[in-house]
N, C-alpha and C positions, 0 to 999 in steps of 0.2 A: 682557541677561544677561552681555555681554562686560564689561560695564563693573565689573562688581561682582566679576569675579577669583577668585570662589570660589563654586564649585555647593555645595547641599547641605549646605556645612557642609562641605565635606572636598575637592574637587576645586580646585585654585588654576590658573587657567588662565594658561599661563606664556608661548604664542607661538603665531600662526596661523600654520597650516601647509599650511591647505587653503581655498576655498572654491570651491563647486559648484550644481547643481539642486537639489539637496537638500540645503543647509545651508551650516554652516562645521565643519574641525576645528581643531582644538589640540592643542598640546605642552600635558599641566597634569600636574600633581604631587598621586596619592595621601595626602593628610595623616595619613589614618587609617594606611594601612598603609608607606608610606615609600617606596612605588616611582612609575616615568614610567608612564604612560598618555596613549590620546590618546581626546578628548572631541568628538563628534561633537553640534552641536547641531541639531537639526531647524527648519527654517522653523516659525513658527507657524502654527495651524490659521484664521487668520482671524479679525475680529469679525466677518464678515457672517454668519456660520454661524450657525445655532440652535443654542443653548446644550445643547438634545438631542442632536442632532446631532455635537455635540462633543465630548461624554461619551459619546457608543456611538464614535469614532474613539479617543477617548483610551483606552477600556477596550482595543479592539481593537492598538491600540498595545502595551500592556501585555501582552497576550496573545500577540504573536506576538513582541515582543522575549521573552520568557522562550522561546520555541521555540527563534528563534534562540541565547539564551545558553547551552542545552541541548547546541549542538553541539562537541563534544569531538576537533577530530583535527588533527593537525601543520597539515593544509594549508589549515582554515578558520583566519579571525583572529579569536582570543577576546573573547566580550563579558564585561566583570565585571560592568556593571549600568546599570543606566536608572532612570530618573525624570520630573519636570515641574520645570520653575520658572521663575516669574515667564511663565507660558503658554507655555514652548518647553520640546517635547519634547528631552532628550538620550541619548545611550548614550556608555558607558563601556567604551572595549577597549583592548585590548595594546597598546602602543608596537611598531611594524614601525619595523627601520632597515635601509633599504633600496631600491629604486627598482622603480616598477609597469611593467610590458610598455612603456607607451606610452615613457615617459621612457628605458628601454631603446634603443628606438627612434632614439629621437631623437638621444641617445647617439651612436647607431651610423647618423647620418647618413641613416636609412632605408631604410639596407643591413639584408640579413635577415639572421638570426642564426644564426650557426654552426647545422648539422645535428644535432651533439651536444646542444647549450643545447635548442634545438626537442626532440627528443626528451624530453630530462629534464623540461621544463616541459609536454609534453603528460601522461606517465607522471604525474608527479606533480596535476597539476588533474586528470586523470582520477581519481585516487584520490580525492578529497577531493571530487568530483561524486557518484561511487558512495556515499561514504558518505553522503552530507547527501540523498541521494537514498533511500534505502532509509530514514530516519529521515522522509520524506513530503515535504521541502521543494525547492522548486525556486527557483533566483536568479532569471531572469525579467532579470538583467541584468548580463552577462556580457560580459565587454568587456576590452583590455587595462589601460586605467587600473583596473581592480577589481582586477588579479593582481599582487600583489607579488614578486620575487623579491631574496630577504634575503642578505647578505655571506655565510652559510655553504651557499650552494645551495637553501635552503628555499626551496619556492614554495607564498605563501597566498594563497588567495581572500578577498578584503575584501568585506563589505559582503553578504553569504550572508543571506538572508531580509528583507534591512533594503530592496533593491528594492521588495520584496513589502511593506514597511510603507507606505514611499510615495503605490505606488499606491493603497493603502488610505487612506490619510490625508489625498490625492488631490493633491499637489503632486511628481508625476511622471505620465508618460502622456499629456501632453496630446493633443485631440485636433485636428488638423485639418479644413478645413471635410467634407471629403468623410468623416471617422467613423474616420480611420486613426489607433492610437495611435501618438503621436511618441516613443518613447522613445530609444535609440540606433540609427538607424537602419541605421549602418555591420555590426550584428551582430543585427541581430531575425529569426526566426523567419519563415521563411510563414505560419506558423498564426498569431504574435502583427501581422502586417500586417495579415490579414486579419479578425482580432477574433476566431478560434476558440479552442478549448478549449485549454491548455498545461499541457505534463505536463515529465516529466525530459529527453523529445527533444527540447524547446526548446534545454535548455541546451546537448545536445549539437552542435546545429547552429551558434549562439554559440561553443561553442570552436572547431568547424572554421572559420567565420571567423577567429575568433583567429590558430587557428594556421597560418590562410591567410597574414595579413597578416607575423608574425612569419619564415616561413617564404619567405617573396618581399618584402615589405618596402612591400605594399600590403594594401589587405581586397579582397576578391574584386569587390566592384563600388564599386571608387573613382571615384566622380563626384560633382563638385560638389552637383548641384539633389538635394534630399533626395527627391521625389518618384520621381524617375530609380532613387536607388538603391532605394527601395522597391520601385517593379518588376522591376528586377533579382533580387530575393531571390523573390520571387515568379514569376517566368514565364523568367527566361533564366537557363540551364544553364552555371554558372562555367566560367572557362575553367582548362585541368589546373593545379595550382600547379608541375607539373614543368616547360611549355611558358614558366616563367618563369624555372626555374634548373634546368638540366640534372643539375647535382649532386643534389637532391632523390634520396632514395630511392624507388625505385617502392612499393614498400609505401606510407611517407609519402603519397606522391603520391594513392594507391588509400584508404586511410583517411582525408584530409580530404574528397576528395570523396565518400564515404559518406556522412561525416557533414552534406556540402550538400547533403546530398536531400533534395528539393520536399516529402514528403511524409513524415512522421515513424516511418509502417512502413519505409521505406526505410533509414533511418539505422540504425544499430548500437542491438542490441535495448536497452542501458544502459551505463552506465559501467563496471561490471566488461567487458561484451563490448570496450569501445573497449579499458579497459587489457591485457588477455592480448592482441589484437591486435599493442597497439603493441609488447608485452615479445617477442611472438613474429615479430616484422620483421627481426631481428637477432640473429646467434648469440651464444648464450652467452657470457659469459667476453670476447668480440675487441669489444665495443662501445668505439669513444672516447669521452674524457672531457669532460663538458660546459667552459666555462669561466669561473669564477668571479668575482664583481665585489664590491669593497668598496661601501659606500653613493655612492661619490664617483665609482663605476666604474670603480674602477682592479683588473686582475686579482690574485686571492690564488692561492697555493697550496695544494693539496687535498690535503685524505687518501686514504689508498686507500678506496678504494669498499666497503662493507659488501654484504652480500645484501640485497635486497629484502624479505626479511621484517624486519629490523628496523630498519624504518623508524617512527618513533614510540614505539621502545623507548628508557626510558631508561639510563644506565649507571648501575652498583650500582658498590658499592667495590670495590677492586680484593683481590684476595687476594695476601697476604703475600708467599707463598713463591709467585708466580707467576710465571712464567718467558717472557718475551716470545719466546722462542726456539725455544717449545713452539707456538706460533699460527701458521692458516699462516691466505692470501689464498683470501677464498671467491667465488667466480666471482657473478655477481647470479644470482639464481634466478625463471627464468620462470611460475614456477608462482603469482607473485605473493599471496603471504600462506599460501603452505602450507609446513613448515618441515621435516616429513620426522622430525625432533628436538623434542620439546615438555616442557613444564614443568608441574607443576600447584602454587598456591599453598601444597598442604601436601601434607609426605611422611606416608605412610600405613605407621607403626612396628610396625601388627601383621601386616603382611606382607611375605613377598620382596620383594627388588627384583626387579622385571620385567628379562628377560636383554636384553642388548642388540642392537640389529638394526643393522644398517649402514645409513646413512642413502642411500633410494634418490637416481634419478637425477633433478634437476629437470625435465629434460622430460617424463619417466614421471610425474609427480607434477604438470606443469601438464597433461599431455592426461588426467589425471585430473579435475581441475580442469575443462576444455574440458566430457568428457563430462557430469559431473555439473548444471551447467550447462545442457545440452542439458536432461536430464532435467527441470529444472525449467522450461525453455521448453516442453515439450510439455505441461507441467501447468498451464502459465497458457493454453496452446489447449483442454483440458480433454479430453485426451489418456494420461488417465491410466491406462489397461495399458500405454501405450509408455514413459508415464514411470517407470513400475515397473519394466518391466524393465529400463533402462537403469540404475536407483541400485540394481538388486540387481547388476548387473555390478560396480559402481564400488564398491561397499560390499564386494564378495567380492576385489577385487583390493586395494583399501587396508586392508582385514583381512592377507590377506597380506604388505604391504610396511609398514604401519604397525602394527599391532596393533588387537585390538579392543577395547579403550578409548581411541585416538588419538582426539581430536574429529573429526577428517575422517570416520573411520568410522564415530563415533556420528552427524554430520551423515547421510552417508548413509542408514543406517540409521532416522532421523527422516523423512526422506523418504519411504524406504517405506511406513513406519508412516501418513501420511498419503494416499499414493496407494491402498494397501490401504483406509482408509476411506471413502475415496471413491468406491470401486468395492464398496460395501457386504459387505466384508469385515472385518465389524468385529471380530470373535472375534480375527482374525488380526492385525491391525491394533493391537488391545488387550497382547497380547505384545510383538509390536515395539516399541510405546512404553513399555513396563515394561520393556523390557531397553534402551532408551537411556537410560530415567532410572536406573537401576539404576548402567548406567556411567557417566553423569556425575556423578552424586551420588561416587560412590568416587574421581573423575579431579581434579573441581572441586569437591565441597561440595553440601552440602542445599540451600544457599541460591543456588547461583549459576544466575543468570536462566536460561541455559540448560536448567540439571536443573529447574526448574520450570515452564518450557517443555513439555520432555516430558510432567511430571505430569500438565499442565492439560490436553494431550490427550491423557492414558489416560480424565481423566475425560468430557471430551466423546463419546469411543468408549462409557464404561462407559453413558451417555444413550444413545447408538446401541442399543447393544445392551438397551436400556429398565431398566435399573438404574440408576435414577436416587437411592435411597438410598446406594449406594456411590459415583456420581458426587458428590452434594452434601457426603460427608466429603472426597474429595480437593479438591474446590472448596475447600472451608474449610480445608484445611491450604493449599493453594497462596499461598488470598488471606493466611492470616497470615504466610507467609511476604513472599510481595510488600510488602502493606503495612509488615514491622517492616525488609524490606530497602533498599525503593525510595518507598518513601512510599507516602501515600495515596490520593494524587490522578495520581500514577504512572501512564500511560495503559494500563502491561502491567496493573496494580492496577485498573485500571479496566474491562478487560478480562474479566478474575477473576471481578468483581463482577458485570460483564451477564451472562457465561455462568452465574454461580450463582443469578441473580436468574430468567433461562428454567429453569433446571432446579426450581427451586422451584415453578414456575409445573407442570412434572410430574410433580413430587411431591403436584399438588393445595393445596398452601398459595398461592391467588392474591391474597389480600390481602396475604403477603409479598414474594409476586410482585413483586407492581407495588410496592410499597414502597421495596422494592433497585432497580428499573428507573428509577422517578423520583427516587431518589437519587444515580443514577450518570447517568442523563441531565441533569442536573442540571450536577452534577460536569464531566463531558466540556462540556456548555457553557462552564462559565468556563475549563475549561482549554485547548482543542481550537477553541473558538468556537462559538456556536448552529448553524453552517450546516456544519458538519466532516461527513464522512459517516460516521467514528462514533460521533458524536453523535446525528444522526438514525436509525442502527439501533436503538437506546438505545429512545429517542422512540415509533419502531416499535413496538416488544416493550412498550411501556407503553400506547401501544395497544388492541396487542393482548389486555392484560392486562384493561384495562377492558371489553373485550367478553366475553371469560370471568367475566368480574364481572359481566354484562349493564347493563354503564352505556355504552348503544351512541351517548348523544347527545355523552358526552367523547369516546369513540374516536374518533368520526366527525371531530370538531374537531380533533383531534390528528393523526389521521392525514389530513386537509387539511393543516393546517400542514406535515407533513412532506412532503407531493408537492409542495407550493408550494416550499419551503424546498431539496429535491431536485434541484427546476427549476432553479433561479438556482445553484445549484452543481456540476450532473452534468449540465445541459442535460435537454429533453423528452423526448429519445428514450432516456435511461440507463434501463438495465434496472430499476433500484433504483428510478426514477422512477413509471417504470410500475405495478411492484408495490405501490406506494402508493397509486397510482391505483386499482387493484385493490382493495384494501382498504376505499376510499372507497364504492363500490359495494358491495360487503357490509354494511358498516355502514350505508348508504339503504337494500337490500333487508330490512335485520333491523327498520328503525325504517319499514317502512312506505309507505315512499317509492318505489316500484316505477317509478315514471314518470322519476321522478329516476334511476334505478340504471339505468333500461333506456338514457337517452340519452349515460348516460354510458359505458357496454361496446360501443354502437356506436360510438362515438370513441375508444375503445380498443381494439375491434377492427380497424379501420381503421388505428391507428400501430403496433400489434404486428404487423399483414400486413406495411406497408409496410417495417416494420426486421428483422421476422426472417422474413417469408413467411407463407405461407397455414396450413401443417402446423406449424406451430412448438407444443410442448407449450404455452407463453403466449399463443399464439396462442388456440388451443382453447379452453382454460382461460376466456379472457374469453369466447368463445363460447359456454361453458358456461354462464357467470355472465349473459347476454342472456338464453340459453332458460330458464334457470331465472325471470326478471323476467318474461317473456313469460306465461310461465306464471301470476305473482302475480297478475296483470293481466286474467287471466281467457282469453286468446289462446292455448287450446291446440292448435287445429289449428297457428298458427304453431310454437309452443314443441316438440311433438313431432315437426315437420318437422325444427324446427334441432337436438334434441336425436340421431337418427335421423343427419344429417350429422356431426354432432363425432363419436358413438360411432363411425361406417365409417373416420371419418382416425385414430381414436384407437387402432384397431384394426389398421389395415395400418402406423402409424407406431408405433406404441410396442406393441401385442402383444395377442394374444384378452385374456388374462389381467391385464395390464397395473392396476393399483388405478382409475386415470385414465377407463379404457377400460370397467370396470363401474360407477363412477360415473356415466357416460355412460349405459350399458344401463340401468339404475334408473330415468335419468332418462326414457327409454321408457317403461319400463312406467308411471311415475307418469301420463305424458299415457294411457297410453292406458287408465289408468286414469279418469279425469278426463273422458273422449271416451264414458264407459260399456261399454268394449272390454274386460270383465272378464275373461275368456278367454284374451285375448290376452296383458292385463297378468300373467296367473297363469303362462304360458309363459316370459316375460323375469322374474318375479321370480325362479321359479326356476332359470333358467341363472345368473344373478347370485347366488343362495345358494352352486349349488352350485361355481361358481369361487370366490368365496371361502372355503369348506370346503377347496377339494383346496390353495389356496394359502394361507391362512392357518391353517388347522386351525378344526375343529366349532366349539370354546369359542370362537372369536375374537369379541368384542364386535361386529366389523362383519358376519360369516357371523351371529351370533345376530339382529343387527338383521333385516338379509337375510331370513330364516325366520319374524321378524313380520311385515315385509312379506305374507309368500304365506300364512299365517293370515289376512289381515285381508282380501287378494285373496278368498280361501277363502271368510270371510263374508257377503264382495257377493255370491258366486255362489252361497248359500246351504247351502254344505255345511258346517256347524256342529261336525260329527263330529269332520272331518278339522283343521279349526279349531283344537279342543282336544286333538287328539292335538299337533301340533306347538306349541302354546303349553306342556304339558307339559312334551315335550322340551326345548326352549328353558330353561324353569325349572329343570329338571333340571341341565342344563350351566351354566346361570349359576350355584348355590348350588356346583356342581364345583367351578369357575373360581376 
């Protein structure tokens, strides 16, 4: 392709500038639109390949460059576009002028880099991790040659998802004979050594190499034999980067080797946590200044230093009569992205202007920041009254200091709103989210993602709360919105779609149900990729759809595919994994297959002990789903045994009352009805009516079921009378209802 000088039709490739494992780059020249770029061409995918084979990597190619070119932030390097030709995949990104960590390096003879330079380039790759992290992607290969830093201080990460194509397209990774992937060994992960699962903590581990090597002017286990350092990463505990340069800040010191822990809970919960660390190692305002290097490496003179928040801001023109005399120097602000002072795209002419507040103190406003934070760490342990009450603190103090339209305070405020639903609080929960949309919409607009944010879950609460004809109008306003703002195929748009497609599903229209689910399952494949997890929730709920349709032989197939599909993505023991498995077994017990569903909830029983214990609600639940087969099977001494056990764990773990816990009891009385225990069964049907009565109320469809049951009990034992007085009743309350 080098020979022909010009990709596409428009790319004129002008000078090699690079070549690597993965390719060649070039200096080439934009035609179409008049600017430099540089043109990454990917190895080809081989002729030995199957021709199949080569079109599911080329699609997958296609699919994850568009992710990648998705990413928007000062400190990743932009992709403008990709393509094929003549069989070599290429990408198309920004011209960087400027020199990577390594060449820095080198530079500078392998002396480490000023303390100031280290800080700025940890701060900043921190940020631009956090971002590309919370957008789902991780590098996977993080290294100094990836990190550029450009003549005006900027530092980018090159090459952000394009790892991750690689190894997909499978000319990275090799592996050696013993199964270890070879990628950079100088900066891989324990997890990525040893072939396990990798998330964002990889990459944090990767920069603390990084910033090991820049920061003493080696990598933490410099040794020749690549085996050696593999074990190193894996089993021996670096030695301090301070016991190599006395200057080192102890904070510094304390923070890379965080982020060299063996084990990925150990390291720094994410890239936000690394960055208020590093911002918070150093006082305010007294930090020295890094120091700057043209592409040639020779130092520039710098400006004064801006705050912290407006980093990635661009500058607007200047006003006329503006007076340079009037501006003063603003200290950096630790609070990293919270500004105290905010802007919204449009002023609002048919009211006051809001009076003005003195803009608090950046540290008041990063341990705002810290807490809030917290709060959402105990919500991912599922912690959620501690997480509430920590964001009604933070949300009642940034009310104070900012206002209650500042996004910080509608953020908190969002927070609550979802902690509240989760602690089946939904009436309350339902407010909170109408009055953060309320304020977004007035701060930012109808249309900005955020205020629709909100929207989408008033309407999922308005489901909660079984108002489901009022959920699926804001469903539909949300998705028009999405779609005419952010596209179609838009993954928040897609999002929209699944949740409007389950709520149609309880509104009773299940053939639009499943309609919208395999339209958006669909969708999310080509966009997300077949194996995305969510995609496969999609998949799930389509499903599920078809068993509600009683087409139990597609569920059944579908949701195979999706355990299968689950496996190779989120590993065997993922909860998500599971519950597909779960589902597989329903669909055998619905079509028949008792013998199949029973062998399979014993092996399901057994990985749900083994990953969450014996008393685990999922635990039970498959236990459930046995004694129920046991039962199909004809085996009810067995099945009233096990049925008898889950209801005693379901009861001291989750409560007399508990929905779970009188499923259980039902399933009692069914055996002992079954056993010709008609007596017996009449006593459990009836504790189970009447706990459902005191807790769902008389009319409730599962208390009305309940009260057939002890009719039909009633029958077997031939009291006829009593029979028809409670079928009566029952009829009664249903035409209420």
């Amino acid at each position: 392709m080098g020979d022909t000088r010009l990709i596409h039709g428009r790319y004129r490739l002008l000078e090699l500038i690079g070549r690597g494992g993965m390719g060649e780059v070039w200096r080439a020249h934009d035609e179409s639109l008049g600017r430099r770029v540089a043109v990454k061409c990917l190895k080809p995918l081989g002729m030995q390949r199957e021709e199949t084979r080569s079109g599911v990597l080329r699609e997958r190619f296609r699919r994850e460059a568009r992710v990648a070119a998705a990413l928007q932030h000062r400190g990743v390097t932009v992709i403008h576009d990709f393509g094929e030709e003549d069989g070599v995949l290429y990408l198309v990104m920004e011209l960087l002028e400027g020199r990577n960590l390594s060449q820095l390096l080198e530079g500078n003879k392998h002396h480490p880099l000023p303390v100031p330079e280290v800080l700025d380039i940890a701060e900043q790759v921190a940020a631009a991790l956090a971002y590309c992290h919370e957008q789902g992607i991780v590098h996977r290969d993080l290294k100094p040659a990836n990190i550029m830093r450009l003549a005006d201080g900027t530092v980018k990460i090159c090459d952000f998802g394009i790892a991750r194509l690689g190894h997909d397209i499978g000319f990275t990774a090799r592996l050696t004979g013993t199964g270890i992937a070879m990628g950079t060994p100088h900066y891989m992960s324990p997890e990525q050594i040893g072939g396990g699962p990798v998330d964002h903590r990889s990459d944090l581990y990767s920069l603390g190499c990084v910033l090991y090597e820049i920061a003493t002017g080696a990598p933490p286990f410099d040794l020749d034999d690549a085996w050696a350092v593999l074990v190193g990463h894996r089993d021996t505990p670096p030695r301090p980067p301070g016991s190599h340069r006395p200057d080192l800040p102890e904070f510094l010191d304390r923070v890379v080797l965080d982020l060299l822990a063996k084990t990925p809970e150990e390291r720094p919960a994410d890239a936000r946590d690394l960055a208020r660390r590093l911002a918070a190692g150093h006082p305010a305002g007294h930090r020295p200044e890094p120091v700057l290097h043209t592409a040639a490496g020779q130092p520039v003179p710098r400006a004064p230093r801006l705050p912290s928040w407006t980093r990635g801001m661009t500058t607007g023109h200047k006003a006329a009569a503006a007076s340079t005399s009037t501006l003063k120097a603003t200290p950096p602000d630790p609070s990293a992205g919270l500004t105290g002072a905010w802007t919204t795209s449009e002023v609002r002419r048919d009211r006051p202007p809001a009076p003005e507040r003195p803009t608090p103190p950046p540290e008041l406003l990063g341990a705002l920041t810290g807490r809030h934070n917290a709060g959402l760490g105990l919500a991912r342990l599922g912690r959620w009254e501690d997480a509430g009450e920590v964001h009604r603190g933070v949300a009642a103090e940034r009310e104070h200091l900012l206002g209650p339209d500042h996004p910080d305070t509608l953020a908190s405020r969002f927070e609550i709103g979802f902690t509240l639903s989760r602690t089946g609080r939904a009436a309350d929960a339902l407010r909170e989210f109408g009055r953060v949309a309320d304020g977004r919409e007035r701060t930012m607009g109808a249309d900005h993602p955020e205020t629709l944010a909100a929207r989408q879950e008033t309407a999922y609460v308005l489901g909660q709360l079984g108002r489901h004809f009022e959920a699926h109008q804001v469903y539909s306003a949300v998705l028009a919105a999405r779609a005419r703002t952010m596209g179609a195929d838009h993954p928040d748009t897609l999002r929209c779609r699944h949740n409007l497609a389950f709520n149609l599903g309880r509104l009773g229209r299940l053939e639009d149900s499943y309609r919208m689910a395999h339209e958006v399952a669909e969708a999310r494949a080509r966009v997300l990729g077949p194996d995305h997890p969510d995609t496969l929730v999609t998949r799930y709920e389509v499903a599920y759809a078809l068993g509600q349709l009683g087409n139990w032989t597609e569920a059944l197939r579908t949701y195979r595919e999706v355990a299968a599909a689950r496996t190779r993505a989120l590993g065997a023991d993922h909860p998500d994994t599971l519950a597909a498995r779960y589902e597989v077994g329903i669909s055998l017990g619905r079509l028949g297959r008792s013998t199949e569903a029973l062998e399979l909830y014993r092996s399901l029983v057994d990985d749900r002990t083994r990953v969450h214990g014996p008393n685990h609600p999922e635990t039970l639940r498959a236990r459930h789903g046995l004694g129920v087969n046991l039962g199909r099977l004809g085996r009810w001494e067995e099945a009233l045994a096990e049925a008898r056990d889950v209801c005693a764990i379901r009861e001291r773990v989750l409560g007399h009352d508990h929905p779970d816990t009188l499923v259980s009891r039902r399933e009692v009385a069914v055996g002992l009805g079954w056993l010709g225990r008609w007596a017996d069964a009449l006593t459990v049907y009836r504790q189970v009516a009447e706990a459902r009565e005191r807790v769902l109320g008389a009319d409730h469809p599962d208390a009305l079921a309940s009260r057939g049951d002890e009719a039909q009990c009633l029958e077997q034992l031939g009291r006829g009378r009593e029979a028809v007085e409670i079928y009566r009743r029952v009829a009664a309350l249903r035409r209420r209802a």
